[in-house]
N, CA, C and O of each residue as an XYZ file, in Angstrom:
800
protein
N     -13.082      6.948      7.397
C     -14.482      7.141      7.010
C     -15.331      6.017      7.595
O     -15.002      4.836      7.483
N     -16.334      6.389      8.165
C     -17.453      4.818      8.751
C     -18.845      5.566      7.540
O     -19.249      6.608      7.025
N     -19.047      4.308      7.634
C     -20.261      3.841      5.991
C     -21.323      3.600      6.635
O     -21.480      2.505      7.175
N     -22.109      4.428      6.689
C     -23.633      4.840      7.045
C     -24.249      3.274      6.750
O     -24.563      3.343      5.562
N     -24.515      2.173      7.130
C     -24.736      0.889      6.851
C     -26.392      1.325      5.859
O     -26.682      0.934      4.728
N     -27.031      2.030      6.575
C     -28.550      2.417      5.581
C     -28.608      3.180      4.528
O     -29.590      3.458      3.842
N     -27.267      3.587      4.398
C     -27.354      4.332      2.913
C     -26.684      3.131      2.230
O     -26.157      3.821      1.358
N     -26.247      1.779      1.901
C     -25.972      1.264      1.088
C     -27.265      0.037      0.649
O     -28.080     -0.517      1.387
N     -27.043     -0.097     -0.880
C     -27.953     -0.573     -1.201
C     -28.504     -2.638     -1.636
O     -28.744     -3.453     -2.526
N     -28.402     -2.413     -0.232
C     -28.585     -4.013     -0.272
C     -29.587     -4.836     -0.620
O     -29.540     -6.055     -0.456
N     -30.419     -4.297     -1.052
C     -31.933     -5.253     -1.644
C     -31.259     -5.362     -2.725
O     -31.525     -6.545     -2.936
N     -30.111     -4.855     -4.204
C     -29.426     -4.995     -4.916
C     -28.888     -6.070     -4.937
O     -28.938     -6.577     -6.057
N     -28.430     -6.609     -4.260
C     -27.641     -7.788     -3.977
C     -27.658     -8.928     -3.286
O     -26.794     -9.802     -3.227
N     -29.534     -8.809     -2.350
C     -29.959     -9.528     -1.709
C     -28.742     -9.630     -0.677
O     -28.009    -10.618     -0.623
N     -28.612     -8.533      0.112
C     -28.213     -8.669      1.460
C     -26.502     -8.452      1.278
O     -25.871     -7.647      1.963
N     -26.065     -9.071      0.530
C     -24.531     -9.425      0.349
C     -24.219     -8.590     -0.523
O     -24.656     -8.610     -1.674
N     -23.076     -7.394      0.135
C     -22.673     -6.955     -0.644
C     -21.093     -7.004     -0.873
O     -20.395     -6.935      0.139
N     -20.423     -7.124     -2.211
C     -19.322     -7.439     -2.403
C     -18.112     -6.325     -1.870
O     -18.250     -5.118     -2.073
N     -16.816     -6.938     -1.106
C     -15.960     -5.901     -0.485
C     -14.997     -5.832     -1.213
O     -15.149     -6.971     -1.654
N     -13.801     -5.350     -1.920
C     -12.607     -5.035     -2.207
C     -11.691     -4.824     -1.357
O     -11.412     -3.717     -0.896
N     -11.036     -6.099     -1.026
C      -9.515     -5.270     -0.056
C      -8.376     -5.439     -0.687
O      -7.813     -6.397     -1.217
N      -8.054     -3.886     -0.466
C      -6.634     -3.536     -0.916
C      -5.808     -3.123      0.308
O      -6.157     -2.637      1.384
N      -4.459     -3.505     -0.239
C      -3.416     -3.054      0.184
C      -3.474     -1.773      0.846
O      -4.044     -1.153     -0.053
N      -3.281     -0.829      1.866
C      -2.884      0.273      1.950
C      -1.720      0.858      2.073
O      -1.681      2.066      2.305
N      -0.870      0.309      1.976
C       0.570      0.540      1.467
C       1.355      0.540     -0.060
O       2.121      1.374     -0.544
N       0.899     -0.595     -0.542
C       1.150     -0.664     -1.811
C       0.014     -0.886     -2.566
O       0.378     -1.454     -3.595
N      -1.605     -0.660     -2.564
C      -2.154     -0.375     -3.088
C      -2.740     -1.734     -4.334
O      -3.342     -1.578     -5.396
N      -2.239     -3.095     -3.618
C      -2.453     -4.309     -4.095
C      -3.573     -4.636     -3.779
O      -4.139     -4.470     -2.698
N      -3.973     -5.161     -4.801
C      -5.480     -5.978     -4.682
C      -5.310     -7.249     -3.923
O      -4.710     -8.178     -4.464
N      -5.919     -7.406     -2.378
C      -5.322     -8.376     -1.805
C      -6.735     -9.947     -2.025
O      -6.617    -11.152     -2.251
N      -7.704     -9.189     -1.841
C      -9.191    -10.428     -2.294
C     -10.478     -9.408     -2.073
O     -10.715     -8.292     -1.612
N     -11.108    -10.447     -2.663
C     -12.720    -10.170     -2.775
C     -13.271    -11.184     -1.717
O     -12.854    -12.339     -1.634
N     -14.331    -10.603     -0.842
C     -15.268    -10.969     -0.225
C     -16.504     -9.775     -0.171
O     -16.632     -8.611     -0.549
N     -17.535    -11.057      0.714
C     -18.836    -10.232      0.774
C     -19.517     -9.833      2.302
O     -19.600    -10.800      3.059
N     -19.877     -8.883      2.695
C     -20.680     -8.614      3.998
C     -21.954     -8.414      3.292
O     -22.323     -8.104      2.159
N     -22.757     -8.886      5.042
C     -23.750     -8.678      5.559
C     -23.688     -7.691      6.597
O     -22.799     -7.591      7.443
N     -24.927     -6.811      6.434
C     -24.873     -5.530      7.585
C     -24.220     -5.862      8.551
O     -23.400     -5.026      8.932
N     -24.323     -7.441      9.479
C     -23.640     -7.310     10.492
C     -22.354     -7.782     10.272
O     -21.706     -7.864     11.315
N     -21.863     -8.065      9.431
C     -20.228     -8.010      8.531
C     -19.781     -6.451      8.570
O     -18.590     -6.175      8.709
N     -20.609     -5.600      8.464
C     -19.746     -4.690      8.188
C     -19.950     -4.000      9.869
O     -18.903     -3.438     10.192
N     -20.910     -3.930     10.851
C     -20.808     -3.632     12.069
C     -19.947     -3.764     12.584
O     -19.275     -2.872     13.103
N     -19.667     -5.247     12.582
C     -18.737     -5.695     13.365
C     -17.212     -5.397     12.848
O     -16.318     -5.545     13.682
N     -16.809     -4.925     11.326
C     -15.667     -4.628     10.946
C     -15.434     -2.845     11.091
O     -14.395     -2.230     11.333
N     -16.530     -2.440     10.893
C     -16.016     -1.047     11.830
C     -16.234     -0.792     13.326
O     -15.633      0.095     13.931
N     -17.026     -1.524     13.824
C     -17.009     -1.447     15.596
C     -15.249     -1.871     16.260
O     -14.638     -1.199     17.091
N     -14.678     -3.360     15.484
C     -13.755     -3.809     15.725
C     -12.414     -3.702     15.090
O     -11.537     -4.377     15.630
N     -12.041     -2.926     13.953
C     -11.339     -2.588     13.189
C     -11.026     -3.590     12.293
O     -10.597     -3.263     11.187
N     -11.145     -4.579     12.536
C     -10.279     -6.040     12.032
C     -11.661     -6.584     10.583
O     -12.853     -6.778     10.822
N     -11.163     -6.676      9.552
C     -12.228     -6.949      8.182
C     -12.660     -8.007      8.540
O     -11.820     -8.907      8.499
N     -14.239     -8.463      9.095
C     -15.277     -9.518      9.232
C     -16.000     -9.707      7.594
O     -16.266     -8.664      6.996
N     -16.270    -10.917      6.978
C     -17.058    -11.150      6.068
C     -18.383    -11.682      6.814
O     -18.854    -11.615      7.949
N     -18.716    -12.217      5.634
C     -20.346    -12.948      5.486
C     -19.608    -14.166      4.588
O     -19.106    -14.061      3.469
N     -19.702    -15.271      5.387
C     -18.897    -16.894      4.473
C     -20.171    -17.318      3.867
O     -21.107    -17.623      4.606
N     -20.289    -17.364      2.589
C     -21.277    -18.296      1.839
C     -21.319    -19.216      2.280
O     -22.327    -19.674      2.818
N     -19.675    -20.064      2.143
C     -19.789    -21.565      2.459
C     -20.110    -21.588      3.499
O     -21.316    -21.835      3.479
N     -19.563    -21.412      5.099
C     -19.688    -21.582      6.218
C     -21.160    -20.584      6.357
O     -21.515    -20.731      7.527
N     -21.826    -19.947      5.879
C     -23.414    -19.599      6.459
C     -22.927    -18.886      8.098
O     -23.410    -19.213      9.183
N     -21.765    -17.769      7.835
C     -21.848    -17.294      9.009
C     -20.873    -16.332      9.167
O     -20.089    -16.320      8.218
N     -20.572    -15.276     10.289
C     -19.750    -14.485     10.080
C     -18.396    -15.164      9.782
O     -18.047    -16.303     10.093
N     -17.673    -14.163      9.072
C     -15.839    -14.903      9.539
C     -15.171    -13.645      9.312
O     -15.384    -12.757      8.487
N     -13.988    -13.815     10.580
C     -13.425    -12.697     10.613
C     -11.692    -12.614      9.779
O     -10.887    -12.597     10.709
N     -11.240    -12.582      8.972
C     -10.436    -13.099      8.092
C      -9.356    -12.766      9.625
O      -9.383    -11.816     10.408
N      -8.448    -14.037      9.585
C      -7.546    -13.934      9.947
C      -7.844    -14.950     11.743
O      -6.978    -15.096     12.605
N      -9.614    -15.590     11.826
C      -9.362    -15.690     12.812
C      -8.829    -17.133     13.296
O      -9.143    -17.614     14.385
N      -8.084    -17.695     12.470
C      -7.642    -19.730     12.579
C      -5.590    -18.755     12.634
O      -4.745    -18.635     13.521
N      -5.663    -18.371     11.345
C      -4.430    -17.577     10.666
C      -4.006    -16.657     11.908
O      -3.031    -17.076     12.531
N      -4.491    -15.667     12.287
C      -4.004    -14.700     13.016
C      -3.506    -13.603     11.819
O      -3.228    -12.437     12.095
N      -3.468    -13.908     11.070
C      -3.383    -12.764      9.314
C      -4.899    -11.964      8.982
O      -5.735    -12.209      8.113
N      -4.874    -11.038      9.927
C      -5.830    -10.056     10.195
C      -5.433     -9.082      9.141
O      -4.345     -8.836      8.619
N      -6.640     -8.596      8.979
C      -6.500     -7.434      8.253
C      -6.544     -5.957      9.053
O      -7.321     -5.793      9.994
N      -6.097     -5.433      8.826
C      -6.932     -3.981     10.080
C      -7.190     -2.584      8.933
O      -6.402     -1.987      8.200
N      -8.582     -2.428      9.174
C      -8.871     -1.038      8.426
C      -8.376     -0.227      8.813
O      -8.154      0.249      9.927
N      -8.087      0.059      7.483
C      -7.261      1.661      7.604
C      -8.288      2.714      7.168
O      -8.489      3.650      7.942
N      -9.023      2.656      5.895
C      -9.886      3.556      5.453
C     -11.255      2.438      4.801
O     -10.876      1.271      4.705
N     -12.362      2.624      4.478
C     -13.197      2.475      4.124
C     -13.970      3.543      2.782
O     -14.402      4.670      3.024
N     -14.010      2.917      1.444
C     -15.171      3.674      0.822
C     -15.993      2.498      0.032
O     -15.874      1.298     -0.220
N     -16.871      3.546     -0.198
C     -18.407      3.126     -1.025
C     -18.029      3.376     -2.702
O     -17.078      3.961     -3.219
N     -18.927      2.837     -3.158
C     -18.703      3.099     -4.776
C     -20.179      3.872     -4.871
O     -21.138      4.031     -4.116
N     -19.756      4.326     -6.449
C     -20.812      5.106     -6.649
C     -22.510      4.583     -7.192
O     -23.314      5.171     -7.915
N     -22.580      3.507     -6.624
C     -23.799      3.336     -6.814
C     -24.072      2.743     -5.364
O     -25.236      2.469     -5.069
N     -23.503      2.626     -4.854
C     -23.652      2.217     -2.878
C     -23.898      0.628     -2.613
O     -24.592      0.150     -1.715
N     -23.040     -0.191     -3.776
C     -23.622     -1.908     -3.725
C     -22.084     -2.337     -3.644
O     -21.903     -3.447     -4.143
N     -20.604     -1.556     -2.994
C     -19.804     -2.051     -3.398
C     -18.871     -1.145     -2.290
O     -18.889      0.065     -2.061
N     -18.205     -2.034     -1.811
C     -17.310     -1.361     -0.783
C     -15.370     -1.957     -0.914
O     -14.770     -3.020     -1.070
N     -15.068     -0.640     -0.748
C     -13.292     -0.733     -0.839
C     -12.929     -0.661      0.291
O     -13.173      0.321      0.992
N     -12.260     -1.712      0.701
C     -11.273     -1.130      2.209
C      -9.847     -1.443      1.873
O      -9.470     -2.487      1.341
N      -8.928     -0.217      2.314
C      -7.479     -0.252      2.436
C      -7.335     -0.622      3.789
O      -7.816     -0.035      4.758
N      -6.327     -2.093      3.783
C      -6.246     -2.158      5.122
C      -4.587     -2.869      4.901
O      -3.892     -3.169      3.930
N      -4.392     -2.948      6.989
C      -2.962     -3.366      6.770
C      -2.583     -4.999      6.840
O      -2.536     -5.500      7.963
N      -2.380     -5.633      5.964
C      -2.634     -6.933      6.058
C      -1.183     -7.476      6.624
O      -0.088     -7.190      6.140
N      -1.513     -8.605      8.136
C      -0.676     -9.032      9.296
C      -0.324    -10.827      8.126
O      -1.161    -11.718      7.976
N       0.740    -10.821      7.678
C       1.065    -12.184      7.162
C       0.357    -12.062      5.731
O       0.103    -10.980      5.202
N       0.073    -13.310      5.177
C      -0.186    -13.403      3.498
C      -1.989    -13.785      3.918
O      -2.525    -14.367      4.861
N      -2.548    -13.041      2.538
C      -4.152    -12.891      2.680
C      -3.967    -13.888      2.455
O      -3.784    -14.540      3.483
N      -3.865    -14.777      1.063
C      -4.513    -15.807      0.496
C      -4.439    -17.228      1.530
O      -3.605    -17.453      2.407
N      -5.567    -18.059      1.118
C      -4.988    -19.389      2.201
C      -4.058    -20.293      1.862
O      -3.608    -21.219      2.538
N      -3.710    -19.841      0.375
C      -2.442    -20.656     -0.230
C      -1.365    -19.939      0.449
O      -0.304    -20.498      0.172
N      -1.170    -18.828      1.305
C       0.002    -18.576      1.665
C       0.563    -17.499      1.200
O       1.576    -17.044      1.731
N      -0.129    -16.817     -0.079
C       0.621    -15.917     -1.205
C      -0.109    -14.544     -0.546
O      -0.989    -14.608      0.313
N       0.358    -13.445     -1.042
C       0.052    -12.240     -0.441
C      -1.238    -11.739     -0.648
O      -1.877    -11.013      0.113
N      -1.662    -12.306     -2.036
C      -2.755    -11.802     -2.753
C      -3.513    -12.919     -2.913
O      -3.028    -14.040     -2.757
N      -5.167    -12.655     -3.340
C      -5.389    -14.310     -3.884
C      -5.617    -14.075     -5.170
O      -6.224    -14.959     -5.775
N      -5.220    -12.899     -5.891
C      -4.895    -12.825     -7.228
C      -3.180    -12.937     -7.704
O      -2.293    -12.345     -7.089
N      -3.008    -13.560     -8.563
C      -1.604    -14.209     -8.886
C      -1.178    -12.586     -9.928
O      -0.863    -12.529    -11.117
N      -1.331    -11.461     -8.931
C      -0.087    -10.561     -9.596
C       0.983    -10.202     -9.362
O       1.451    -10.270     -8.226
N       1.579     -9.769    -10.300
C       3.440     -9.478     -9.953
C       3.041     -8.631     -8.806
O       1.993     -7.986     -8.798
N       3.830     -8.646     -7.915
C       4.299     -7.794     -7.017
C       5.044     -6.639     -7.090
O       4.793     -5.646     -6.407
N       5.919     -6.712     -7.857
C       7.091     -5.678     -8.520
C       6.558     -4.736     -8.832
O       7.009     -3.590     -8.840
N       5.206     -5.217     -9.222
C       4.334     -3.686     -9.758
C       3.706     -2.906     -8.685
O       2.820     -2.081     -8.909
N       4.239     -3.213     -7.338
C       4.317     -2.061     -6.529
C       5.001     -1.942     -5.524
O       4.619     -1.473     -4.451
N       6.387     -2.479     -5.861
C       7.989     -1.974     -5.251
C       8.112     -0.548     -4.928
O       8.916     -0.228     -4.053
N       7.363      0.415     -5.570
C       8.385      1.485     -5.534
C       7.252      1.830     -3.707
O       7.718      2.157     -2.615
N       6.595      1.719     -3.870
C       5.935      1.585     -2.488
C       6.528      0.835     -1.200
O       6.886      1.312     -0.123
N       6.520     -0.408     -1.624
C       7.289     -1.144     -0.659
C       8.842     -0.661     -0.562
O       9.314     -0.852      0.559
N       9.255     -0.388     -0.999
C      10.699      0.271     -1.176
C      10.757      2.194     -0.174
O      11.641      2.623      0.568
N       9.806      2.684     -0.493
C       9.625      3.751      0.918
C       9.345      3.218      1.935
O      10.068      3.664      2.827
N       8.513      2.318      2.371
C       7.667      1.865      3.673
C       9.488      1.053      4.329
O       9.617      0.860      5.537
N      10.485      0.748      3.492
C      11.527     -0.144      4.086
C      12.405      1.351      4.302
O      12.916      1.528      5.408
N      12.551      2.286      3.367
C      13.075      3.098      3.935
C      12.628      3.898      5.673
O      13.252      3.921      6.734
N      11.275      4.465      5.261
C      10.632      4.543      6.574
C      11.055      3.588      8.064
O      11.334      3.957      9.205
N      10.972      2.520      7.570
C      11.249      1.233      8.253
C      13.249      1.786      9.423
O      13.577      1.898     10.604
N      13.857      1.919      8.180
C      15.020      2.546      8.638
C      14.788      3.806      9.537
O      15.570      3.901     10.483
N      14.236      4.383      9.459
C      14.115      5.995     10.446
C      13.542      5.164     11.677
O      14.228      5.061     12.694
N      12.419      4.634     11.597
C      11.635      4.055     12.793
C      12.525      3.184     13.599
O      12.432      3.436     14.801
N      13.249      2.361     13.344
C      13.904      1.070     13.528
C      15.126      0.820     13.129
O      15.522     -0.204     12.572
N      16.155      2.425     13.617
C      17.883      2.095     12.694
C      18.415      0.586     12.333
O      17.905     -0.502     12.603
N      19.149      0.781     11.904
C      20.399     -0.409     11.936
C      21.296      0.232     11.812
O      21.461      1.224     11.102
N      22.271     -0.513     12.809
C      23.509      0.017     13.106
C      24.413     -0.433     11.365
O      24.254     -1.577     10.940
N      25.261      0.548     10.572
C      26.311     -0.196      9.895
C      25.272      0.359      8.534
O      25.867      0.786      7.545
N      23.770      0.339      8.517
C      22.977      0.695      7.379
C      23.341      1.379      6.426
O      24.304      2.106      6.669
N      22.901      1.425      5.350
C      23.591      2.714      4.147
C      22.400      3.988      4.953
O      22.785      5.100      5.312
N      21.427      3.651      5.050
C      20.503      4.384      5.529
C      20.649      5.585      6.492
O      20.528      6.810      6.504
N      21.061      4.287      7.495
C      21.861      4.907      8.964
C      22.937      5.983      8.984
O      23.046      6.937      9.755
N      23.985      5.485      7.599
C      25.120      5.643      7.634
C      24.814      7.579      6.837
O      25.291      8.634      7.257
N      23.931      7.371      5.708
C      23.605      8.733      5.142
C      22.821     10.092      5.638
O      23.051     11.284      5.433
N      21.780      9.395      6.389
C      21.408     10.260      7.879
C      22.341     10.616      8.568
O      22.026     11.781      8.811
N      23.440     10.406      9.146
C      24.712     10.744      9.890
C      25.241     11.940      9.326
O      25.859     12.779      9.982
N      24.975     12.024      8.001
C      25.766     12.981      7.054
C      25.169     13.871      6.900
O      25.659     14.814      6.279
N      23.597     13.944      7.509
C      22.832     14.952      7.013
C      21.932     15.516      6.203
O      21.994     14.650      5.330
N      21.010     16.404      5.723
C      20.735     16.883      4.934
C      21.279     16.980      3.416
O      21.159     16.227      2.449
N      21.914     18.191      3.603
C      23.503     18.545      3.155
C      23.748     17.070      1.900
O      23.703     17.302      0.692
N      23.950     15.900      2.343
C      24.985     14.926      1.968
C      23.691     14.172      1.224
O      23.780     13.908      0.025
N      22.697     13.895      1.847
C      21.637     13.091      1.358
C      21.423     14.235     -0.476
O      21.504     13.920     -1.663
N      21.175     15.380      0.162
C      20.248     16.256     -1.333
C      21.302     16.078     -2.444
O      20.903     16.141     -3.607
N      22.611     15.863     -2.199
C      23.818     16.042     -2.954
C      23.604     14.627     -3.703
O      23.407     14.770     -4.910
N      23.601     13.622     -3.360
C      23.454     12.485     -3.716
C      22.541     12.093     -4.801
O      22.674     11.218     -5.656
N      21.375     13.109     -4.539
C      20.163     13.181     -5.759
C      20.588     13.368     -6.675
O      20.320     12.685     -7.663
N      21.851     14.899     -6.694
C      22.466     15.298     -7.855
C      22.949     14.684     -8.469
O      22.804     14.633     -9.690
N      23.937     13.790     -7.560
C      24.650     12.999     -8.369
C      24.083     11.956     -9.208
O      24.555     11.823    -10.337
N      23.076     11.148     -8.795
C      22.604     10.295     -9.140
C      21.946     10.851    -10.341
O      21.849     10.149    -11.347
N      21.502     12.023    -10.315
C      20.934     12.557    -11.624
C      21.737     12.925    -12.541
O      21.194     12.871    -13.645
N      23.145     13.393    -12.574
C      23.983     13.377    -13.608
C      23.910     12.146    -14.121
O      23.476     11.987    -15.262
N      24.417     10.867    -13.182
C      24.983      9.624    -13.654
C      23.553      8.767    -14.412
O      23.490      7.683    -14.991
N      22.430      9.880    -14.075
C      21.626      8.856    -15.033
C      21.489      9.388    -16.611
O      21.168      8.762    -17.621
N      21.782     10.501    -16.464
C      21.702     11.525    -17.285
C      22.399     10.780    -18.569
O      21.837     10.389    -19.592
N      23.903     10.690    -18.188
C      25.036     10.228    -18.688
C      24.575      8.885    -19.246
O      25.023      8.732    -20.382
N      23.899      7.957    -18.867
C      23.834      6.569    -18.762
C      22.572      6.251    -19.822
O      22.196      5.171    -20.276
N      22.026      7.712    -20.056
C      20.417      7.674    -21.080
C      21.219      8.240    -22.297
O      20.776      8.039    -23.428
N      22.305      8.893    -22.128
C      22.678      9.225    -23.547
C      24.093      8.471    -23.988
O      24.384      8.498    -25.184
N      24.905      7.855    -23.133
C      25.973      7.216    -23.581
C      25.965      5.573    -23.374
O      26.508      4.843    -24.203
N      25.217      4.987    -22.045
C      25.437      3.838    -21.967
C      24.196      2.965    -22.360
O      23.339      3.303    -23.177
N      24.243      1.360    -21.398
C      23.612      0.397    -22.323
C      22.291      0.305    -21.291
O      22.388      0.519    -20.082
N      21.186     -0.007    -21.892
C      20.058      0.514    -21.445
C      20.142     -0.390    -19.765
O      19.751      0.121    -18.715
N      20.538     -1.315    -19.845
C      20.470     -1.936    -18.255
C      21.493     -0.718    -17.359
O      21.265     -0.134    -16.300
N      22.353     -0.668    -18.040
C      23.289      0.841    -16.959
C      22.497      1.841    -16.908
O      22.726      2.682    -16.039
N      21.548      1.999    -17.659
C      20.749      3.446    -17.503
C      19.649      2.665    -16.621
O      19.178      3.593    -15.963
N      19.052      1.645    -16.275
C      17.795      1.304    -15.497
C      18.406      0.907    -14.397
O      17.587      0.428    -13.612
N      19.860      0.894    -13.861
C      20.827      0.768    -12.889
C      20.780      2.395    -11.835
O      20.752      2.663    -10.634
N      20.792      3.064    -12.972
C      21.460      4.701    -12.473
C      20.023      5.350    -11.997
O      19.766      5.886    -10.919
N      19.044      5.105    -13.300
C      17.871      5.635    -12.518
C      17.204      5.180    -11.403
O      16.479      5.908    -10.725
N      17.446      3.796    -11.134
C      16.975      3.197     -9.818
C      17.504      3.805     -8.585
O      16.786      4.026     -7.610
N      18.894      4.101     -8.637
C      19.800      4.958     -8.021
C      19.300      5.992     -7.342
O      19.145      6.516     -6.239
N      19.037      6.078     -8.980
C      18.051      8.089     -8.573
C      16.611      8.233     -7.366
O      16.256      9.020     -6.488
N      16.039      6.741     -8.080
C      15.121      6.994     -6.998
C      14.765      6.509     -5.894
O      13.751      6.676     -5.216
N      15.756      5.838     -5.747
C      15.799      5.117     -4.372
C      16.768      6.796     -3.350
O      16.883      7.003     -2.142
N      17.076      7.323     -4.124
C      17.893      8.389     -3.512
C      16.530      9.817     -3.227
O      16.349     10.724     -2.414
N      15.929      9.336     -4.299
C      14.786     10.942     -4.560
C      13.914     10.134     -3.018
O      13.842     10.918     -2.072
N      13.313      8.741     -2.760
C      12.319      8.532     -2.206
C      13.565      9.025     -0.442
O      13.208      9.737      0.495
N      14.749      8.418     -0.584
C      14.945      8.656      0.738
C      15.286     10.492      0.977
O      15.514     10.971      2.087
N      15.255     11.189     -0.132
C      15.335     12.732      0.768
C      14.098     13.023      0.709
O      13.914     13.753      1.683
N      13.006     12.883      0.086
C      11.694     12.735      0.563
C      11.400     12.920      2.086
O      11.073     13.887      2.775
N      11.640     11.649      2.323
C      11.754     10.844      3.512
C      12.435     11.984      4.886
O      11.942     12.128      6.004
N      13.599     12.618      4.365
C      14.183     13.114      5.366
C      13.136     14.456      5.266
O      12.514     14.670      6.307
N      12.896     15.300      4.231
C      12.304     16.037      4.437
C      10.778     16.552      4.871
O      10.050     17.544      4.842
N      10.829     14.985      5.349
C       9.121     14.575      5.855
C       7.911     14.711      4.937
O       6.868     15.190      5.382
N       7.990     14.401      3.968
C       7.112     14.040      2.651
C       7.498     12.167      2.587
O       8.189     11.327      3.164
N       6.401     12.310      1.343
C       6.151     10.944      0.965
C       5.707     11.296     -0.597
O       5.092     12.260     -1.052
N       6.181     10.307     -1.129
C       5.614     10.004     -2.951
C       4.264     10.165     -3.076
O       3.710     10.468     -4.132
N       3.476      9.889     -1.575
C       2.264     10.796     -2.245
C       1.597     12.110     -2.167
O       0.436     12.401     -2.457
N       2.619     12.892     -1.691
C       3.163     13.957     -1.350
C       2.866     14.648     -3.390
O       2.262     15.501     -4.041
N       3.549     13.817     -3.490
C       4.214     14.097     -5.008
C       3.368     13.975     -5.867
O       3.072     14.853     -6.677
N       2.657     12.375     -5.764
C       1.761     12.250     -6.389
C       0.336     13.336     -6.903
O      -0.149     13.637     -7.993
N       0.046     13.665     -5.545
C      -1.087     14.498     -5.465
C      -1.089     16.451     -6.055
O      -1.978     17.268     -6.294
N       0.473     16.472     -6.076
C       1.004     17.675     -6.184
C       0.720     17.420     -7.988
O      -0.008     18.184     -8.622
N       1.241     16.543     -8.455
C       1.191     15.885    -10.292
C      -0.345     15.956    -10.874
O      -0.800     16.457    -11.902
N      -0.990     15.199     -9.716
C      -2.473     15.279    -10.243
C      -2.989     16.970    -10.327
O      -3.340     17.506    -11.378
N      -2.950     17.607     -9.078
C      -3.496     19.121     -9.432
C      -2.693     19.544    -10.307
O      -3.172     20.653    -10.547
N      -1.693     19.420    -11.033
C      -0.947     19.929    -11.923
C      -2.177     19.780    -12.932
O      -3.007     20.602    -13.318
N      -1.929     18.015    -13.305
C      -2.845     17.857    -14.438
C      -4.347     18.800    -14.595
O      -4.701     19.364    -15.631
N      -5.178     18.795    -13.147
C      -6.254     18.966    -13.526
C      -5.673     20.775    -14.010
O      -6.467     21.560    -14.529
């Protein structure tokens, strides 16, 4: 999506308007900054997320001392037009402390993401010897079977065993559900989106 720069409402904010970048993979809140019209020109002319530096009184293009660029992936507006989201793919750790985020959240809370993108990772980029490698070899066939199994043994593990063996078996399960996904050329948000029209 590119953001009509004159439909957003910057006399609101005296010029600066605040950006949101997230993750587009795992959907992490990576920081807050602010553009100026020509902040945001220059970040959709060039793909790479440019701010407006308070302190420094001038453009900055995150990543340009670092080389930890961001690159847009998508762009939106909020609903009052004073507030912009970009999903982008962030090259090294946003923060300048080094950390991924410059908000101090768990990460874990979006594994199951990072955990497809490494499977993916395997199709794009084998390894020889991989479990990955090794279950692709086998097929279709061998991968869908594996779901099953894994779904008995969690089955078993929610009604007979001890709750860490049951958060053992279901991990199982879905590290097994995300890789036939995977083979069958879907993705969890495949799934996701299929759950939501359910709901509505």
């Amino acid at each position: 999506m590119t953001i009509d720069i004159n439909s957003l409402d910057w006399d609101k904010t005296d010029g600066l308007i605040p950006v949101i970048v997230q993750d587009y993979k795992t959907l992490e809140v990576l920081m807050l900054g602010y553009m100026n019209a020509e902040a945001l020109t220059k970040t959709q002319t060039e793909g790479k997320v440019t701010f407006f530096s308070r302190s420094k009184n001038r453009l900055w293009t995150k990543g340009e001392t670092s080389n930890n660029f961001l690159y847009v992936k998508e762009l939106f507006v909020d609903c009052d037009n004073d507030t912009i989201l970009i999903k982008a793919d962030a090259v090294g750790p946003t923060c300048h402390t080094g950390s991924r985020s410059c908000f101090k959240t768990g990460y874990n809370q979006n594994f199951i993401f990072e955990l497809e993108n490494i499977i993916n990772d395997r199709y794009e980029n084998p390894v020889e010897g991989s479990y990955i490698n090794k279950m692709r070899g086998k097929g279709l066939n061998k991968i869908a079977q594996k779901v099953g199994e894994e779904g008995v043994e969690t089955v078993i593990a929610a009604l007979a065993e001890s709750e860490e063996e049951f958060i053992g078996e279901a991990s199982d399960l879905l590290f097994h559900l995300l890789f036939l996904l995977k083979e069958k050329g879907l993705s969890i948000q495949d799934i996701a989106k299929n759950l939501e029209k359910r709901h509505k």
